[in-house]
Backbone atoms as SQL, in Angstrom:
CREATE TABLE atoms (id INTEGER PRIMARY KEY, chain TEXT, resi INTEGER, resn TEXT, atom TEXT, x REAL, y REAL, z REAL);
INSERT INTO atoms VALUES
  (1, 'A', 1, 'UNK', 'N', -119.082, 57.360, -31.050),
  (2, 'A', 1, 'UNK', 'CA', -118.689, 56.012, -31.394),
  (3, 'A', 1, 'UNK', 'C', -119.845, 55.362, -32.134),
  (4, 'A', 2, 'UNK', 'N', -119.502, 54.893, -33.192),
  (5, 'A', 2, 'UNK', 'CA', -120.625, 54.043, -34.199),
  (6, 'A', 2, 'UNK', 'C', -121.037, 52.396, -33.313),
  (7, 'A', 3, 'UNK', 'N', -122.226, 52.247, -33.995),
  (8, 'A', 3, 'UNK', 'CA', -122.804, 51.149, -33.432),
  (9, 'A', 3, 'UNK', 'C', -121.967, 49.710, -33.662),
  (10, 'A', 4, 'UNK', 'N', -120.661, 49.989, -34.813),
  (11, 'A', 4, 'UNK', 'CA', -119.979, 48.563, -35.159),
  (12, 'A', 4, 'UNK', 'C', -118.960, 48.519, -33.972),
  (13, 'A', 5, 'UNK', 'N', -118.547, 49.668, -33.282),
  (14, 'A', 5, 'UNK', 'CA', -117.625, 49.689, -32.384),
  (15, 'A', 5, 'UNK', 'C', -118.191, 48.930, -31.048),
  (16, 'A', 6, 'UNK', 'N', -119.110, 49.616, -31.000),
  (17, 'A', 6, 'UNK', 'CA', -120.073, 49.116, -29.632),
  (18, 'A', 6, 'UNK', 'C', -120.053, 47.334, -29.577),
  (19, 'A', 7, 'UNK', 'N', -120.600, 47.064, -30.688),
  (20, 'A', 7, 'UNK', 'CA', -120.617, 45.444, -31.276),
  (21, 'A', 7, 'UNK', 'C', -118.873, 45.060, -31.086),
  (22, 'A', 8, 'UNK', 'N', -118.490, 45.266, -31.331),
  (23, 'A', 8, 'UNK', 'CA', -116.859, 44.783, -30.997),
  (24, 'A', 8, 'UNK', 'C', -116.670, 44.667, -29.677),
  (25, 'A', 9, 'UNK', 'N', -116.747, 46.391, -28.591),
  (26, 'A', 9, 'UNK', 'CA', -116.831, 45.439, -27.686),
  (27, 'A', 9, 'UNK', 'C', -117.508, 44.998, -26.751),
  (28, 'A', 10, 'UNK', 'N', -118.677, 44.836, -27.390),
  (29, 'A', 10, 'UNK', 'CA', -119.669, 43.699, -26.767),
  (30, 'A', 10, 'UNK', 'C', -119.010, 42.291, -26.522),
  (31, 'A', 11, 'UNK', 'N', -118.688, 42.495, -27.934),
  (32, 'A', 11, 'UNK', 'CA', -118.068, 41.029, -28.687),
  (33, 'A', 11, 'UNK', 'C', -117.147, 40.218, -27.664),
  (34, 'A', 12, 'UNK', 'N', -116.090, 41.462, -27.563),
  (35, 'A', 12, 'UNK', 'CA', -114.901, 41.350, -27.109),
  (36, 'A', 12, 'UNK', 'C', -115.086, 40.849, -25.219),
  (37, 'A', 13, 'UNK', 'N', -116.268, 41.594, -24.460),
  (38, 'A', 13, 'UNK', 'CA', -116.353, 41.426, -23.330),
  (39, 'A', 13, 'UNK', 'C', -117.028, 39.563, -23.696),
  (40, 'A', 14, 'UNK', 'N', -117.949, 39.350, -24.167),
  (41, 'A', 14, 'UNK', 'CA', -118.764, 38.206, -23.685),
  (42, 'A', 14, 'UNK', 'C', -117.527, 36.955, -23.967),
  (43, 'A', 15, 'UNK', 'N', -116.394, 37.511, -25.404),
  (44, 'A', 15, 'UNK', 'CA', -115.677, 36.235, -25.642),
  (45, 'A', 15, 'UNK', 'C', -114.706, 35.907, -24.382),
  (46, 'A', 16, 'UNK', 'N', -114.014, 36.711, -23.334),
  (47, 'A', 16, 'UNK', 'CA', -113.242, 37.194, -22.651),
  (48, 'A', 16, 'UNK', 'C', -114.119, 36.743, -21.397),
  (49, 'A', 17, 'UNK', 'N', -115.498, 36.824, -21.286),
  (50, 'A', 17, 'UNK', 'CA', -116.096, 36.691, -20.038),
  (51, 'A', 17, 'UNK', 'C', -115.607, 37.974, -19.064),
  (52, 'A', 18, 'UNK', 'N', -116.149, 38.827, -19.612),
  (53, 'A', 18, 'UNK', 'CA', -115.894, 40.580, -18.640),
  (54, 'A', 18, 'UNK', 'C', -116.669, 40.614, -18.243),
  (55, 'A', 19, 'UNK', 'N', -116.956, 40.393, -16.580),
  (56, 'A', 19, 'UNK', 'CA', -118.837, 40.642, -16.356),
  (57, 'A', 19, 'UNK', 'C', -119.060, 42.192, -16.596),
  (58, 'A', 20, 'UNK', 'N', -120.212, 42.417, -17.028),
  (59, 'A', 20, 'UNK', 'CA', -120.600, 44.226, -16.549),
  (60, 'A', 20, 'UNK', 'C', -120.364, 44.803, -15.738),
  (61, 'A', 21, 'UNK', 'N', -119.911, 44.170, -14.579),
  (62, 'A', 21, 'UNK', 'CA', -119.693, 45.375, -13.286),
  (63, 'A', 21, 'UNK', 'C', -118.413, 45.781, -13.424),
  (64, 'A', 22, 'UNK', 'N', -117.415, 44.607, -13.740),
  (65, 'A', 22, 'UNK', 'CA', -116.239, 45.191, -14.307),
  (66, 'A', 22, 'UNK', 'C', -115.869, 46.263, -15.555),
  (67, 'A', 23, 'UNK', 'N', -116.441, 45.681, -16.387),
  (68, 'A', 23, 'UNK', 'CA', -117.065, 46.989, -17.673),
  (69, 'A', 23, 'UNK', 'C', -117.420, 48.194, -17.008),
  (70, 'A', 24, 'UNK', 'N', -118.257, 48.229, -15.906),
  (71, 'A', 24, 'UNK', 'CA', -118.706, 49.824, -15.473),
  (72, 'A', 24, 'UNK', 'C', -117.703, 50.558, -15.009),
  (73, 'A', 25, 'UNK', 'N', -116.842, 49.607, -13.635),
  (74, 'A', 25, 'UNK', 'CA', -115.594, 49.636, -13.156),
  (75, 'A', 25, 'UNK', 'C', -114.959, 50.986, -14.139),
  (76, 'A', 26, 'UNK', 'N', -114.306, 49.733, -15.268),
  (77, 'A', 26, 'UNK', 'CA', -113.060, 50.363, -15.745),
  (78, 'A', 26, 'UNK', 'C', -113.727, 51.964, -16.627),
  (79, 'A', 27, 'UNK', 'N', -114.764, 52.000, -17.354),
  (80, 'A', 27, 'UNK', 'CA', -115.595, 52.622, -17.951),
  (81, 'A', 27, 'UNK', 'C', -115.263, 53.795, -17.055),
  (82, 'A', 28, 'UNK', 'N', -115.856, 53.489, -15.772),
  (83, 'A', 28, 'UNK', 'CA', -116.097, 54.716, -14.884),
  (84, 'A', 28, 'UNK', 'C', -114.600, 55.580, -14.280),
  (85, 'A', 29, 'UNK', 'N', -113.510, 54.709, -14.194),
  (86, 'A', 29, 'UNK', 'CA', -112.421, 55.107, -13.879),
  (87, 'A', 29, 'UNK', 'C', -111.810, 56.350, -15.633),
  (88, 'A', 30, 'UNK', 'N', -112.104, 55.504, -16.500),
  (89, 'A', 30, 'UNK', 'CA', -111.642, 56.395, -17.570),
  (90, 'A', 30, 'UNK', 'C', -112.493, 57.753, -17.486),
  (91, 'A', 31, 'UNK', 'N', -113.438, 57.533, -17.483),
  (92, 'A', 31, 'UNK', 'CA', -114.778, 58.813, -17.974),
  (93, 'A', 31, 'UNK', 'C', -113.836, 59.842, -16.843),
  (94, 'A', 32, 'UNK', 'N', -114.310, 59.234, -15.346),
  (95, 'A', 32, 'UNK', 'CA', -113.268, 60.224, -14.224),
  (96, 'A', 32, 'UNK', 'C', -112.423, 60.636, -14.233),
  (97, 'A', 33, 'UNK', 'N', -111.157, 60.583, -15.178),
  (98, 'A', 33, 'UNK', 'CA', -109.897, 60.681, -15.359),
  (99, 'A', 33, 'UNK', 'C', -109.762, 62.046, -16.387),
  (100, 'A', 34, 'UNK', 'N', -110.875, 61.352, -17.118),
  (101, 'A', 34, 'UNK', 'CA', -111.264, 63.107, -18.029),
  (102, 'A', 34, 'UNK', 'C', -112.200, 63.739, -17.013),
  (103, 'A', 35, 'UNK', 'N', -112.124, 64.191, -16.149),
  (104, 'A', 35, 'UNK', 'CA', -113.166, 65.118, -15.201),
  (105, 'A', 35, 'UNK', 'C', -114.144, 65.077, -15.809),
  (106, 'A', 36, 'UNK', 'N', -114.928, 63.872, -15.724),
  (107, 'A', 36, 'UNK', 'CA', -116.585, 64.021, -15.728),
  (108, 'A', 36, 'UNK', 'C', -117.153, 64.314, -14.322),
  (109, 'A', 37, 'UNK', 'N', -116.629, 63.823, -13.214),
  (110, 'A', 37, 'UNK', 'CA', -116.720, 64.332, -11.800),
  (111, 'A', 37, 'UNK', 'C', -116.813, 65.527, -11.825),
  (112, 'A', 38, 'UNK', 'N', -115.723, 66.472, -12.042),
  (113, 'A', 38, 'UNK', 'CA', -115.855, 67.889, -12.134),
  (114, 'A', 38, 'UNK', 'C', -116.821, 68.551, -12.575),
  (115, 'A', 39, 'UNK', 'N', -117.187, 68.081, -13.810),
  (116, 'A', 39, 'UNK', 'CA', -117.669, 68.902, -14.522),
  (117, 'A', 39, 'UNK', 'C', -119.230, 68.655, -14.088),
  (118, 'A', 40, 'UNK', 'N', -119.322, 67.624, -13.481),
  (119, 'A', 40, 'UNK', 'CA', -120.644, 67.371, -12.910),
  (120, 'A', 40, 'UNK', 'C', -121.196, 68.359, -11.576),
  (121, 'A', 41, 'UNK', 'N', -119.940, 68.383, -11.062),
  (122, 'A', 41, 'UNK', 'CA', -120.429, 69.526, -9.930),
  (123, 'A', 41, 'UNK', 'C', -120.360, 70.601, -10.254),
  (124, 'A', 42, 'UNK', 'N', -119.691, 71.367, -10.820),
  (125, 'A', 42, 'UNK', 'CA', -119.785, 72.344, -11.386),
  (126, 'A', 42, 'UNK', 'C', -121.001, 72.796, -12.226),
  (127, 'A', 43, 'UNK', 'N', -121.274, 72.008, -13.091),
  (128, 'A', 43, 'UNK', 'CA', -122.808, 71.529, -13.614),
  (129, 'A', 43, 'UNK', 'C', -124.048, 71.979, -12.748),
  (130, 'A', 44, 'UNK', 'N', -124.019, 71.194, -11.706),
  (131, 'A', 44, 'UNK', 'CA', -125.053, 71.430, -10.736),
  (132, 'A', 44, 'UNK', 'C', -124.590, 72.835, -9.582),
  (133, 'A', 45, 'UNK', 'N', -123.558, 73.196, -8.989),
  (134, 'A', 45, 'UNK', 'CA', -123.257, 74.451, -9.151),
  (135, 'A', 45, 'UNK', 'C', -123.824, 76.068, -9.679),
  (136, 'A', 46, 'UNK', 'N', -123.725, 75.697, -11.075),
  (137, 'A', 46, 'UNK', 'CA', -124.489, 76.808, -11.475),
  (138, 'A', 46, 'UNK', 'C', -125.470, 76.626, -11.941),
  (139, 'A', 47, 'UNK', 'N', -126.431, 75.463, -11.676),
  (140, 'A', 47, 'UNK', 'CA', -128.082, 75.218, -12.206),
  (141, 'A', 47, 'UNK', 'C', -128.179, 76.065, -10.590),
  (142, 'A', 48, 'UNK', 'N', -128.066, 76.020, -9.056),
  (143, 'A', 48, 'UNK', 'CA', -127.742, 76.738, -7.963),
  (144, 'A', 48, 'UNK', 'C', -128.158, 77.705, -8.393),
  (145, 'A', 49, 'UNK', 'N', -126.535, 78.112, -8.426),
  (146, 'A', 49, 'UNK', 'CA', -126.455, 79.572, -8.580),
  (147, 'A', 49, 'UNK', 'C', -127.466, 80.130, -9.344),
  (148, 'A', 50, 'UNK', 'N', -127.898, 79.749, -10.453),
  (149, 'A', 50, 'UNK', 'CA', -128.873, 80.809, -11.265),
  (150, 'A', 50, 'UNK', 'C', -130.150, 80.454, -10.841),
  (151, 'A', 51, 'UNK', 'N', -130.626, 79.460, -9.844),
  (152, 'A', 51, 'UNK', 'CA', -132.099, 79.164, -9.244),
  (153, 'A', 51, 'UNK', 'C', -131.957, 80.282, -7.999),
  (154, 'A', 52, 'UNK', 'N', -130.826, 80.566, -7.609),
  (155, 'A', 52, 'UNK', 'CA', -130.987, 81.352, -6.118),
  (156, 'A', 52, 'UNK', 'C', -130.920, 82.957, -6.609),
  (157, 'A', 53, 'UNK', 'N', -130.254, 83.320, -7.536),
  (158, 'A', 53, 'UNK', 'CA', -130.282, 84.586, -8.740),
  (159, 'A', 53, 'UNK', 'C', -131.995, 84.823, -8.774),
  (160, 'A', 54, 'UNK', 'N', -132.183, 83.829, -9.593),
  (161, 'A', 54, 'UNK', 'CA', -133.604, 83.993, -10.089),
  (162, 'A', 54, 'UNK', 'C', -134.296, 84.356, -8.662),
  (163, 'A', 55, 'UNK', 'N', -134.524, 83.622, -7.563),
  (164, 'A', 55, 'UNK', 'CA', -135.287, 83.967, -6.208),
  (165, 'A', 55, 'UNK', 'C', -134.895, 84.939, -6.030),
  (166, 'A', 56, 'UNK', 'N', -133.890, 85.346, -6.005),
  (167, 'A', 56, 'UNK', 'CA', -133.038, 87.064, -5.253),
  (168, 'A', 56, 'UNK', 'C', -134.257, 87.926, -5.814),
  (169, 'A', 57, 'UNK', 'N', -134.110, 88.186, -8.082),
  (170, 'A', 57, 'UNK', 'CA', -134.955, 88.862, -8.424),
  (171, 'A', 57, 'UNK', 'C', -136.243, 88.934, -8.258),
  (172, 'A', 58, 'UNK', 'N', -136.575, 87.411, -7.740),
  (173, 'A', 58, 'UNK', 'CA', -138.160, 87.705, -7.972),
  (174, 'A', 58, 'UNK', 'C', -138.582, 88.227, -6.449),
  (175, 'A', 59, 'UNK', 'N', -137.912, 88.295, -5.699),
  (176, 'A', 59, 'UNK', 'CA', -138.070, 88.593, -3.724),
  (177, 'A', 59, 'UNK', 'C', -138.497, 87.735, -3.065),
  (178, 'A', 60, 'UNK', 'N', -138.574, 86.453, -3.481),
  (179, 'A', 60, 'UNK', 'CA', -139.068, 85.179, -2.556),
  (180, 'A', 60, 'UNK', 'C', -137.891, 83.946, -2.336),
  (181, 'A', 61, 'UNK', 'N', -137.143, 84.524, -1.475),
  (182, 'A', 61, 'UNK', 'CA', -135.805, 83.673, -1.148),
  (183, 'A', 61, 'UNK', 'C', -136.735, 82.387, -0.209),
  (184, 'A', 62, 'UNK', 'N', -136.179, 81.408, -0.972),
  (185, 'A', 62, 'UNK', 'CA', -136.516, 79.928, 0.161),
  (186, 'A', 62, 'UNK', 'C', -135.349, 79.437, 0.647),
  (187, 'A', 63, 'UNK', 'N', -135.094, 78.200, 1.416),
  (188, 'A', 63, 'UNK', 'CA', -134.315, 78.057, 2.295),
  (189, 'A', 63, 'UNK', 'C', -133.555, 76.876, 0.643),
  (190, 'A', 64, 'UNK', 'N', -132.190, 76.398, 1.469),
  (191, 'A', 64, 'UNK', 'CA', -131.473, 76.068, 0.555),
  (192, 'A', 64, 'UNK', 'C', -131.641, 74.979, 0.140),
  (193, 'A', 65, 'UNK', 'N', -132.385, 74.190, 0.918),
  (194, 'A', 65, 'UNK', 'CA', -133.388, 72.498, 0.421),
  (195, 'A', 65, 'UNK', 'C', -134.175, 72.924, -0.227),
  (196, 'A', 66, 'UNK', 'N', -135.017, 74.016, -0.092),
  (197, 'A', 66, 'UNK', 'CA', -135.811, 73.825, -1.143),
  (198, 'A', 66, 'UNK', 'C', -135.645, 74.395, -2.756),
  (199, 'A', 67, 'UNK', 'N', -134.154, 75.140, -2.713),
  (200, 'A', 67, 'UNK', 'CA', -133.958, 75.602, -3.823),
  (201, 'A', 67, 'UNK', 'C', -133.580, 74.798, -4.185),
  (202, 'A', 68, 'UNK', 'N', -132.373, 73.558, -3.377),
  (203, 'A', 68, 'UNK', 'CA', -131.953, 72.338, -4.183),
  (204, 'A', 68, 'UNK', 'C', -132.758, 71.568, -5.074),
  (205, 'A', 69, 'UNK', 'N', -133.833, 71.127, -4.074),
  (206, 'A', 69, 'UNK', 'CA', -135.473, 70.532, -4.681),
  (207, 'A', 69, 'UNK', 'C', -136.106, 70.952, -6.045),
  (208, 'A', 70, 'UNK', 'N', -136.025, 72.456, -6.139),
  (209, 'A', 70, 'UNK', 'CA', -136.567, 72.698, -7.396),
  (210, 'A', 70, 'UNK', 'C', -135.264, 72.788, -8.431),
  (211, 'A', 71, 'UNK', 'N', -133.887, 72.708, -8.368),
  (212, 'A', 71, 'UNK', 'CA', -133.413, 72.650, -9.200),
  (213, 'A', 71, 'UNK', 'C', -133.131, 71.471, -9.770),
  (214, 'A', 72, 'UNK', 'N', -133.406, 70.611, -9.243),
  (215, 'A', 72, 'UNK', 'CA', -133.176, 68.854, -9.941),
  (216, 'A', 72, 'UNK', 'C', -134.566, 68.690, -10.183),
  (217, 'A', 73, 'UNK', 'N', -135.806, 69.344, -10.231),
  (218, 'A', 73, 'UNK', 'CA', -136.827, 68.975, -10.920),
  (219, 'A', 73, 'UNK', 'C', -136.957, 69.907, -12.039),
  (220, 'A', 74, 'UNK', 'N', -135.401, 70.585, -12.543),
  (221, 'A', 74, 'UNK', 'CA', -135.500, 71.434, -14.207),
  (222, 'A', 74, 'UNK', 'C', -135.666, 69.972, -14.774),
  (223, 'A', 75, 'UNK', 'N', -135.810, 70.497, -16.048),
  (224, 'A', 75, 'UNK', 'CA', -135.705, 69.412, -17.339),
  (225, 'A', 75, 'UNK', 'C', -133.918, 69.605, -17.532),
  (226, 'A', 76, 'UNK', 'N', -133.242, 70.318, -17.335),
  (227, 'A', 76, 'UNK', 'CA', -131.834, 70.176, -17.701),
  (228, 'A', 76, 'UNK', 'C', -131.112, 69.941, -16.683),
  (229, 'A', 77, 'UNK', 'N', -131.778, 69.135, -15.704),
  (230, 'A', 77, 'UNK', 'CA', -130.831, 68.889, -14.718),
  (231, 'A', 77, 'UNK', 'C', -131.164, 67.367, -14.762),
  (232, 'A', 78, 'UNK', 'N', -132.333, 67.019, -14.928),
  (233, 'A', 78, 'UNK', 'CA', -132.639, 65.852, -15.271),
  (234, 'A', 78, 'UNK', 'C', -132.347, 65.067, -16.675),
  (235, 'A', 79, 'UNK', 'N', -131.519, 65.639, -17.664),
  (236, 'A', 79, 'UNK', 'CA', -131.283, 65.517, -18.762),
  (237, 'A', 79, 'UNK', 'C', -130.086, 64.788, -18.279),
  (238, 'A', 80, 'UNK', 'N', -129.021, 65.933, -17.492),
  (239, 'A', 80, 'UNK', 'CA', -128.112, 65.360, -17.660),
  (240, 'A', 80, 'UNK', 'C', -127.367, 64.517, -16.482),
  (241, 'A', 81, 'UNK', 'N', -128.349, 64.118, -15.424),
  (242, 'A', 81, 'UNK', 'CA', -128.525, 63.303, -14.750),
  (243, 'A', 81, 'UNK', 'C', -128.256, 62.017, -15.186),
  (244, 'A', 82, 'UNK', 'N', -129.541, 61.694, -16.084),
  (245, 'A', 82, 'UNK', 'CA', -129.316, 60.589, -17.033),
  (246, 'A', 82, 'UNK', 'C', -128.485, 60.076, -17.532),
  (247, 'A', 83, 'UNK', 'N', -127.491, 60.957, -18.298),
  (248, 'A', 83, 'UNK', 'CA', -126.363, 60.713, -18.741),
  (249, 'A', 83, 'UNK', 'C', -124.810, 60.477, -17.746),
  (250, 'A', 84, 'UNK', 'N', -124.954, 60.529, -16.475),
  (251, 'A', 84, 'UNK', 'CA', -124.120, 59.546, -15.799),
  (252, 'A', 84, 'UNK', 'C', -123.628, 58.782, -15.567),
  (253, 'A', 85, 'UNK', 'N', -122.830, 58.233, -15.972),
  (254, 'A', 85, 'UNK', 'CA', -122.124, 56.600, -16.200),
  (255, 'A', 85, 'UNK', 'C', -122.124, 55.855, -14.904),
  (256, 'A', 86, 'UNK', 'N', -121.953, 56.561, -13.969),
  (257, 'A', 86, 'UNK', 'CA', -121.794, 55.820, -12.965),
  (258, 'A', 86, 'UNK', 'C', -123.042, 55.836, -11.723),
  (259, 'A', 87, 'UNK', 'N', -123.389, 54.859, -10.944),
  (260, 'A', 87, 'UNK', 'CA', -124.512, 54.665, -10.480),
  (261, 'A', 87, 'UNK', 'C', -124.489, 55.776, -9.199),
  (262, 'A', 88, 'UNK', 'N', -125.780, 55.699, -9.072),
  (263, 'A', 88, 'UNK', 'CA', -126.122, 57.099, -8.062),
  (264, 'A', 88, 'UNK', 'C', -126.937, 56.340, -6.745),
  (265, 'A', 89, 'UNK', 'N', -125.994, 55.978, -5.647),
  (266, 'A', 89, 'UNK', 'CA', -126.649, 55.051, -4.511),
  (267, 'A', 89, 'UNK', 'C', -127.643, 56.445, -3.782),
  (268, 'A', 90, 'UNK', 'N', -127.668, 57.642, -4.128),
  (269, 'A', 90, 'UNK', 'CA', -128.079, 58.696, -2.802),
  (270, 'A', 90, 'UNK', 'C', -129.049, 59.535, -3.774),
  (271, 'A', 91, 'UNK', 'N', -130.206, 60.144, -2.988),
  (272, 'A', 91, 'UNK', 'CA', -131.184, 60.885, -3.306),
  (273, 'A', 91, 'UNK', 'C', -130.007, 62.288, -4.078),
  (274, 'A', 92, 'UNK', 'N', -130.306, 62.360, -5.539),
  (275, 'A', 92, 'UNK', 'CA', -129.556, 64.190, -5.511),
  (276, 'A', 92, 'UNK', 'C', -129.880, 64.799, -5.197),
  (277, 'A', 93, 'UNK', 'N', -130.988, 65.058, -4.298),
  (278, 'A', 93, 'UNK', 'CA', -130.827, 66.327, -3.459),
  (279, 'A', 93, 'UNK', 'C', -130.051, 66.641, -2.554),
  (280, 'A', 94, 'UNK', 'N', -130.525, 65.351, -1.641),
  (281, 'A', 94, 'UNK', 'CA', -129.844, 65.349, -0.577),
  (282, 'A', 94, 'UNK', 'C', -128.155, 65.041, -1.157),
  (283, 'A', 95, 'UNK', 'N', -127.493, 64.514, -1.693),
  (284, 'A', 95, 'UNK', 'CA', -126.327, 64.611, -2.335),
  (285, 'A', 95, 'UNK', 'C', -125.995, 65.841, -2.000),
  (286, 'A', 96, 'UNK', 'N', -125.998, 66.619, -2.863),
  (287, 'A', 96, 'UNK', 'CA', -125.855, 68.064, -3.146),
  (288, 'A', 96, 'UNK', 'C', -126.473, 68.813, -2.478),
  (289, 'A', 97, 'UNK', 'N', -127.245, 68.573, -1.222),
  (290, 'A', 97, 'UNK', 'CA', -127.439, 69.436, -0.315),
  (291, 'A', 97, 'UNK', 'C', -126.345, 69.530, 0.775),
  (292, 'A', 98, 'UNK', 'N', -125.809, 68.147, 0.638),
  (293, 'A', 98, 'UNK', 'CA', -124.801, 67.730, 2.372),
  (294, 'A', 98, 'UNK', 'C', -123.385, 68.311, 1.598),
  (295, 'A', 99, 'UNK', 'N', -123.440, 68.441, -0.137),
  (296, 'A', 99, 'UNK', 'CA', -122.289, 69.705, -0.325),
  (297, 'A', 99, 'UNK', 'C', -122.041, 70.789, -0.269),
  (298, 'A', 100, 'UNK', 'N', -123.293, 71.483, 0.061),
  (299, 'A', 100, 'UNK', 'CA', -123.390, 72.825, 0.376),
  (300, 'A', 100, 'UNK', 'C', -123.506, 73.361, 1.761),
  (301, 'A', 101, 'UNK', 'N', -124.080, 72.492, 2.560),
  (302, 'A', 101, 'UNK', 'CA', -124.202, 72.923, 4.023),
  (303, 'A', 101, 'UNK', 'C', -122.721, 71.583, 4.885),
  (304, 'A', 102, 'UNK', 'N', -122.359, 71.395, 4.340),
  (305, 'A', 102, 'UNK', 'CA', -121.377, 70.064, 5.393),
  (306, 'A', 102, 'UNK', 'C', -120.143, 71.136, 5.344),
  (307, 'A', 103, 'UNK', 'N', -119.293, 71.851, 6.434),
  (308, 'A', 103, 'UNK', 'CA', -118.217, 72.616, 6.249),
  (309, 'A', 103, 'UNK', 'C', -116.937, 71.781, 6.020),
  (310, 'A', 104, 'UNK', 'N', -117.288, 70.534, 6.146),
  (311, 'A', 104, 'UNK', 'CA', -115.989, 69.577, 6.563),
  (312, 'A', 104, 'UNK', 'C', -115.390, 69.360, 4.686),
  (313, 'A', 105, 'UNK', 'N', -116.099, 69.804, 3.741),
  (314, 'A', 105, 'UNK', 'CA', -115.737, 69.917, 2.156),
  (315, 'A', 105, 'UNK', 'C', -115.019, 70.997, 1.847),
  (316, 'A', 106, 'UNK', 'N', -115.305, 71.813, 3.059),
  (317, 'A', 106, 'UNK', 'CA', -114.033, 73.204, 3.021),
  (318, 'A', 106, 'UNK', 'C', -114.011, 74.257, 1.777),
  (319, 'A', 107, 'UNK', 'N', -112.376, 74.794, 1.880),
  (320, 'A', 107, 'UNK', 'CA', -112.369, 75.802, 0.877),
  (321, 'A', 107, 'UNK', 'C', -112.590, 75.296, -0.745),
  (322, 'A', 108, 'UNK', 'N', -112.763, 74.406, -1.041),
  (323, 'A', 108, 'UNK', 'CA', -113.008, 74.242, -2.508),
  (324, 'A', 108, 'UNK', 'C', -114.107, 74.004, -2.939),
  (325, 'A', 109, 'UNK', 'N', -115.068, 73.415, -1.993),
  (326, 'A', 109, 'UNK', 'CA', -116.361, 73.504, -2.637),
  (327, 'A', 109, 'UNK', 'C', -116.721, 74.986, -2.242),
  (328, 'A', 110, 'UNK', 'N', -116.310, 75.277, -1.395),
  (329, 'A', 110, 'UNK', 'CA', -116.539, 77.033, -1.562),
  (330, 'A', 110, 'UNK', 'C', -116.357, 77.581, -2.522),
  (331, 'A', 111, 'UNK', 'N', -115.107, 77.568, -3.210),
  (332, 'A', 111, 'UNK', 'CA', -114.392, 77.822, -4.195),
  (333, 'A', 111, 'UNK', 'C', -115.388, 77.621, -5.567),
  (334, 'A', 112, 'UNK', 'N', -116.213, 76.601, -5.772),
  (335, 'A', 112, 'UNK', 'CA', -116.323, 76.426, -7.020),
  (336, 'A', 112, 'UNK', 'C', -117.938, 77.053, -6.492),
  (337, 'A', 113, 'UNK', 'N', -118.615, 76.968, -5.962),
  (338, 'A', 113, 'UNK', 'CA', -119.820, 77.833, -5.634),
  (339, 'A', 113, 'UNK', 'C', -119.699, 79.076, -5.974),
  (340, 'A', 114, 'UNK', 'N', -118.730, 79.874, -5.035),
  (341, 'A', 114, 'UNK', 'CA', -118.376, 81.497, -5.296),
  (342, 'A', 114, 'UNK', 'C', -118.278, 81.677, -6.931),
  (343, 'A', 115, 'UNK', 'N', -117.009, 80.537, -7.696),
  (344, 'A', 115, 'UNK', 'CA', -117.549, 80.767, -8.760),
  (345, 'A', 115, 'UNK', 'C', -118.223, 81.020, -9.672),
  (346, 'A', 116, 'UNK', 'N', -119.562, 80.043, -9.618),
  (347, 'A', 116, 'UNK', 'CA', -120.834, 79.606, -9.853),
  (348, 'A', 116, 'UNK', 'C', -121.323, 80.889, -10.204),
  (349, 'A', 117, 'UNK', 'N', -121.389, 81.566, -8.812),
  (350, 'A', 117, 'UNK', 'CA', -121.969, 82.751, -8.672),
  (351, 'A', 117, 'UNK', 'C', -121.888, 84.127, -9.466),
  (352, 'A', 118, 'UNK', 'N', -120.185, 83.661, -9.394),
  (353, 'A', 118, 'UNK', 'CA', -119.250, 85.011, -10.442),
  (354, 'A', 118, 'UNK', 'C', -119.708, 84.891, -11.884),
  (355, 'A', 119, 'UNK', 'N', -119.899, 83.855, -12.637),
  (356, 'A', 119, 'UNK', 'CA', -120.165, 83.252, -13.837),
  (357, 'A', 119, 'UNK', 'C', -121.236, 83.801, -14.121),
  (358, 'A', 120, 'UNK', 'N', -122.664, 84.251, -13.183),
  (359, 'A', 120, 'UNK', 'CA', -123.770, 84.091, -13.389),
  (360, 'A', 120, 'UNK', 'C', -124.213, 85.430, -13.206),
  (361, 'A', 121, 'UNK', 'N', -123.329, 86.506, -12.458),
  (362, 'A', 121, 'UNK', 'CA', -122.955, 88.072, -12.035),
  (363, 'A', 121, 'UNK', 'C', -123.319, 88.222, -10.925),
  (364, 'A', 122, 'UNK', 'N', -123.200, 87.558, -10.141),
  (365, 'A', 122, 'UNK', 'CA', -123.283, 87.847, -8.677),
  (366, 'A', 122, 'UNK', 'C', -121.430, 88.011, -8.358),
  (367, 'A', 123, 'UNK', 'N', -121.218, 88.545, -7.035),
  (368, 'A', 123, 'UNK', 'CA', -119.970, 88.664, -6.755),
  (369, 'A', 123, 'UNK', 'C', -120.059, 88.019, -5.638),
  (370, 'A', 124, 'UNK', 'N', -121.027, 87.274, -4.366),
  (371, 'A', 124, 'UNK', 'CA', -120.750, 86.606, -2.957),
  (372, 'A', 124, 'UNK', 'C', -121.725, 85.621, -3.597),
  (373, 'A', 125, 'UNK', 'N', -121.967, 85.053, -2.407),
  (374, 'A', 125, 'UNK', 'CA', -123.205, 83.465, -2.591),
  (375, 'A', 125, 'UNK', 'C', -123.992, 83.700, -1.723),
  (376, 'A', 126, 'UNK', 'N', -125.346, 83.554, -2.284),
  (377, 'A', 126, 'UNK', 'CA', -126.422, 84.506, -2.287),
  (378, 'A', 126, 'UNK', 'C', -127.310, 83.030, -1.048);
């Protein structure tokens, strides 16, 4: 989107009186609707999977906090961190740690992990 669009609706919110939180609101409901959610976990998923790959090869398996830990301190996890539309009230580690160890998220976050894994040539979750 060009910068004259942006200016429109800037325009359009201040003439209208849209506060920003409502702007984020609706913003954030659209972005979600196209699976930016998804694609976000999935995202972080296989930054995982290929940090726990990489430990397998090198023979120094750490526990799963601390692989979380070093994978949100890549530069490409922090890239696209940034680019989140919607606000982040919780540490991402801990986020995405209580999705990997909490069983009560069940068969689908299983599901997209095992994936993760398959994508990356592992066949279980390492």
């Amino acid at each position: 989107m060009n910068k004259n669009k942006w200016n429109e609706i800037i325009n359009y919110c201040e003439n209208n009186k849209i506060k920003p939180n409502l702007v984020k609101k609706i913003l954030g409901k659209y972005i979600n609707r196209k699976g930016y959610r998804r694609k976000w976990l999935e995202f972080r998923f296989d930054l995982y999977a290929k940090e726990r790959i990489k430990q397998l090869n090198e023979g120094v398996m750490s526990t799963k906090l601390d692989t979380v830990r070093r994978m949100v301190k890549t530069n490409k996890f922090e890239n696209e961190f940034k680019k989140i539309p919607f606000p982040y009230k919780e540490d991402p580690v801990m986020t995405f740690y209580k999705l990997l160890c909490e069983k009560r998220y069940g068969e689908e976050m299983g599901h997209h992990l095992l994936n993760a894994f398959r994508n990356n040539g592992k066949d279980k979750v390492i």
